[in-house]
ZAMARGU-4260 file (C-alpha; in steps of 0.2 Angstrom, whole numbers, plus 5000, padded with zeros to 4 digits):
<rodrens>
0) 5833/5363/5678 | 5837/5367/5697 | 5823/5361/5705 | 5836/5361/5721 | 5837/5375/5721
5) 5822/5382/5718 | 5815/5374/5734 | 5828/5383/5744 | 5821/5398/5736 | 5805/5394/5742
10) 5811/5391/5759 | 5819/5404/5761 | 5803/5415/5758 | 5793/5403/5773 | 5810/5405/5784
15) 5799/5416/5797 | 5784/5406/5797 | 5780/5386/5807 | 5768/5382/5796 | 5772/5363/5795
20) 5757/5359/5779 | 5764/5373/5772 | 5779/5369/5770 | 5775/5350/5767 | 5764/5356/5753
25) 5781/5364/5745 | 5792/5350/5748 | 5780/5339/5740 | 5777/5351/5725 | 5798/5351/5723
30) 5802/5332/5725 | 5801/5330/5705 | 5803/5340/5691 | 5791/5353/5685 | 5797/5359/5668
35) 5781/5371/5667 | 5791/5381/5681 | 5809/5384/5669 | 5798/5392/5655 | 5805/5409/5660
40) 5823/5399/5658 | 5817/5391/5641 | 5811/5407/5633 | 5827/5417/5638 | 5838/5402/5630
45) 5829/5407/5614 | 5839/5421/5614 | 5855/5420/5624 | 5868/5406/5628 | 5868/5405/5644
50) 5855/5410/5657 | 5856/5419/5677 | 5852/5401/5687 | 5851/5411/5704 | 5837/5424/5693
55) 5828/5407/5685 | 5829/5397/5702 | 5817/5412/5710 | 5808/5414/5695 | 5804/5397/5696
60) 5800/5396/5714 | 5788/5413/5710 | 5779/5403/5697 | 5779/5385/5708 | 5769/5393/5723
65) 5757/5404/5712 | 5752/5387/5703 | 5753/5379/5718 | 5739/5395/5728 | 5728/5390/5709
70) 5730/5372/5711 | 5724/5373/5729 | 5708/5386/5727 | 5703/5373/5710 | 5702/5357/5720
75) 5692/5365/5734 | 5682/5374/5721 | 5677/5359/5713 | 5678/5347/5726 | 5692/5338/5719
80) 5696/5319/5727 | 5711/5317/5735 | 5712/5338/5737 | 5721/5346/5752 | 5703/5350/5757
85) 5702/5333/5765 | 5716/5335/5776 | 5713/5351/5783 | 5698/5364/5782 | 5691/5374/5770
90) 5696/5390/5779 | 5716/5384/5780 | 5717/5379/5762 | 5709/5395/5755 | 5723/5404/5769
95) 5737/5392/5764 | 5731/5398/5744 | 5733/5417/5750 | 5750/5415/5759 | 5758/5405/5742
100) 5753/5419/5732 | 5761/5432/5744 | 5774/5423/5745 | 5774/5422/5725 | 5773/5440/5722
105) 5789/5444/5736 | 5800/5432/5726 | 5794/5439/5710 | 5799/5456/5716 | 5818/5450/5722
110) 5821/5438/5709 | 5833/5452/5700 | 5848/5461/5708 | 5841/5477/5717 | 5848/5490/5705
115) 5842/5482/5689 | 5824/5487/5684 | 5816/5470/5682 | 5809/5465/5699 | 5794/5477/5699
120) 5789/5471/5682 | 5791/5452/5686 | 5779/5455/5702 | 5769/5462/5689 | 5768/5449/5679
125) 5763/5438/5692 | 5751/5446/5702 | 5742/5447/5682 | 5743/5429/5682 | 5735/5428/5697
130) 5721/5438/5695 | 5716/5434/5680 | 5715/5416/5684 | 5706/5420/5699 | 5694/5426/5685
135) 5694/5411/5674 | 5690/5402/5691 | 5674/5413/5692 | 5669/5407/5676 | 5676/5391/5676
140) 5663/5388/5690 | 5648/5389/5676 | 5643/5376/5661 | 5650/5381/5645 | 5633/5380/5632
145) 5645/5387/5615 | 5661/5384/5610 | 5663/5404/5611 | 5660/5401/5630 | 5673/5390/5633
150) 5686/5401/5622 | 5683/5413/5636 | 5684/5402/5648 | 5702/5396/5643 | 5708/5413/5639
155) 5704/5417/5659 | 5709/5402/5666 | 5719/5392/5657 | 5732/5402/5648 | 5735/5415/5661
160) 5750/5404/5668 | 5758/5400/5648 | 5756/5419/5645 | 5763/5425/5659 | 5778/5414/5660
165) 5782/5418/5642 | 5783/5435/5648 | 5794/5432/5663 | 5808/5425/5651 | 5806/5439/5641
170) 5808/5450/5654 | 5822/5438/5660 | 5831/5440/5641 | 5831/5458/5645 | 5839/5455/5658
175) 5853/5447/5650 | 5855/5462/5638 | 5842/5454/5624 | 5830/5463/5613 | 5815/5454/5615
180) 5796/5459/5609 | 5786/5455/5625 | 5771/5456/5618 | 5773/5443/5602 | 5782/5432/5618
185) 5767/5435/5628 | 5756/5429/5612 | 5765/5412/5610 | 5763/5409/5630 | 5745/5410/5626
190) 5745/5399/5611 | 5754/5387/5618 | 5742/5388/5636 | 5728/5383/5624 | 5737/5368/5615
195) 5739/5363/5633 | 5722/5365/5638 | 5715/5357/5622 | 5725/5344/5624 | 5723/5341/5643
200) 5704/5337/5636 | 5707/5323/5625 | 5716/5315/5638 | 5705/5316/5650 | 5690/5312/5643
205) 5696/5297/5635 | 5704/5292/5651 | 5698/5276/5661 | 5690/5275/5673 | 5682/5289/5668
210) 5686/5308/5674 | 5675/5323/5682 | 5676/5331/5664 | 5659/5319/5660 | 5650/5329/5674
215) 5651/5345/5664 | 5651/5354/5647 | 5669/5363/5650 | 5679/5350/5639 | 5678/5353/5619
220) 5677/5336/5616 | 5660/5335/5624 | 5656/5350/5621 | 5659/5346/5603 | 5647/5331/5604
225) 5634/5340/5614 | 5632/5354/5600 | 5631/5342/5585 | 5620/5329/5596 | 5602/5329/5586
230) 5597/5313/5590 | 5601/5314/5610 | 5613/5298/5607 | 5627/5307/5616 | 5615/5314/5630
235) 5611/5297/5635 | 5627/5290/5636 | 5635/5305/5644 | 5622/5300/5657 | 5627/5282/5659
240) 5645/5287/5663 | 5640/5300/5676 | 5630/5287/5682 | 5645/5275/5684 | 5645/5266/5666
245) 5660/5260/5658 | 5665/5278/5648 | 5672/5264/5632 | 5655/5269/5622 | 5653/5286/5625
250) 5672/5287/5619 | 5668/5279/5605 | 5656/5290/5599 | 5668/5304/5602 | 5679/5296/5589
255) 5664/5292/5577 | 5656/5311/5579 | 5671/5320/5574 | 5676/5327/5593 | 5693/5319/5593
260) 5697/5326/5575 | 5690/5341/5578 | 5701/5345/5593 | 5716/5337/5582 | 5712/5352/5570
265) 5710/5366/5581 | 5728/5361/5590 | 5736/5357/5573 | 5730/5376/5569 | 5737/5383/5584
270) 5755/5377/5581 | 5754/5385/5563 | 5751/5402/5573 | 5763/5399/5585 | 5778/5396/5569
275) 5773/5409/5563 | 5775/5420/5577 | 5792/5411/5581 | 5797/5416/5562 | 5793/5433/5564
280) 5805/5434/5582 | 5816/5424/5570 | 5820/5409/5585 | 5814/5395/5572 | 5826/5383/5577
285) 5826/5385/5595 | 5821/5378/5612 | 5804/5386/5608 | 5801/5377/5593 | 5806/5358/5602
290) 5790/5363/5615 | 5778/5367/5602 | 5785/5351/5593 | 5783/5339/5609 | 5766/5347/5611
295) 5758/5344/5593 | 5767/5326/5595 | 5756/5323/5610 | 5740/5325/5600 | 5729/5309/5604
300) 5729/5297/5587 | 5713/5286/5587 | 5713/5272/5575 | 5700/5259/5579 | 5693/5263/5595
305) 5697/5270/5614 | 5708/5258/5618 | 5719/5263/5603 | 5721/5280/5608 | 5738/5284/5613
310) 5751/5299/5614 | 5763/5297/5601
</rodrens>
């Protein structure tokens, strides 16, 4: 991964503009790796040896700055502690958030050489990802009272970037003269966004101190525990946590109700849909199959208790 060069890319695209938190906001994002970014790279090394790094460097940066405009407009959404919001005003983050995703779009659109056909479609691509999730923001904004509700919500919010990253390397294996079905590529992106997602869940509502997913009904964990609550057990300690309890009880009983193995099972099934899709592409053995591996690895394994929960 070039992340070097991917923050030249960037750059490159602000080159007109003194905007110093702008461009701080950048340099931050592009002082360590972000693996999320080289999925378009990852897919296309499922199907050729060697990958355009000038093509996956813009890619990259296309994809860094559109999750960068998300990651922006989520935390002043929600308020988020430690947000960009409480360094500058509302009205600069939100313009900051429109700029990263023009900027996102324009590198989309050049990433490929000027007489191939890709760079429409990759602008495409990522002005889909944006809009989307702009929608699942929408919804993300309201509780989530069924387990059908929060399907959509993921599906609009959560797996737009997955999906849509999948489809740049596709596009990207085009490129490079592969025969690629977009559309089964697209369809493991979103698999794989709602592992993520299910995943991201567990480890933050077992997480202490405990997280902002105890003030809402958006994780399936306690979502899970809500819906099966007939006693008003978990009510009452959901409430002590939001009230500033230790979380250590309430984490138990998410172990104890069935939450944590519920959510074990519903990522254990995505992974079987994603093989399958992989057999069907025929890429079994490839750099595909080692992300869906490290993910189902990742699945929390509680034994005794909260404090036994770990990533194995």
């Amino acid at each position: 991964m070039h992340i070097e060069k991917t923050r030249l890319c960037g750059e490159s695209a602000m080159a007109n503009y003194d905007w110093p938190l702008l461009r701080r906001l950048w340099e931050e994002a592009t002082s360590k790796p972000r693996p999320s970014w080289y999925l378009p790279e990852l897919v296309t090394m499922c199907f050729v040896d060697q990958c355009d790094e000038e093509v996956s460097a813009k890619l990259a940066a296309a994809l860094g700055m559109a999750q960068l405009a998300i990651k922006l407009i989520d935390d002043l959404l929600d308020a988020e502690p430690g947000g960009v919001q409480e360094q500058a005003s509302a009205g600069e983050v939100a313009n900051i958030a429109c700029a990263f995703q023009a900027f996102s779009s324009d590198l989309a659109l050049t990433s490929f050489h000027p007489n191939t056909p890709f760079g429409k479609p990759a602008a495409a691509i990522i002005a889909r990802l944006l809009h989307e999730t702009a929608f699942g923001q929408k919804l993300d904004s309201s509780e989530a009272f069924t387990e059908e509700e929060y399907w959509v919500t993921v599906q609009w919010k959560s797996t737009p970037f997955y999906r849509h990253a999948f489809a740049l390397g596709a596009l990207l294996a085009r490129h490079h003269g592969a025969t690629v079905d977009v559309q089964l590529i697209r369809s493991l992106g979103t698999i794989f966004g709602e592992m993520v997602q299910v995943i991201d869940d567990m480890v933050d509502v077992m997480a202490t101190p405990a997280t902002g997913d105890w003030h809402r009904s958006n994780n399936l964990l306690i979502l899970f525990a809500e819906l099966t609550d007939e006693h008003g057990r978990f009510a009452e300690l959901k409430t002590a946590v939001q009230g500033g309890a230790d979380p250590e009880t309430a984490q138990q009983y998410l172990i104890d109700c069935g939450a944590v193995t519920y959510c074990e099972h519903v990522v254990k099934g995505k992974y079987e849909r994603a093989m399958e899709l992989l057999a069907i592409l025929k890429i079994e053995d490839s750099p595909l199959r080692k992300l869906f591996d490290s993910h189902l690895s990742a699945v929390l394994v509680p034994t005794k208790g909260p404090d036994s929960i770990r990533l194995v």
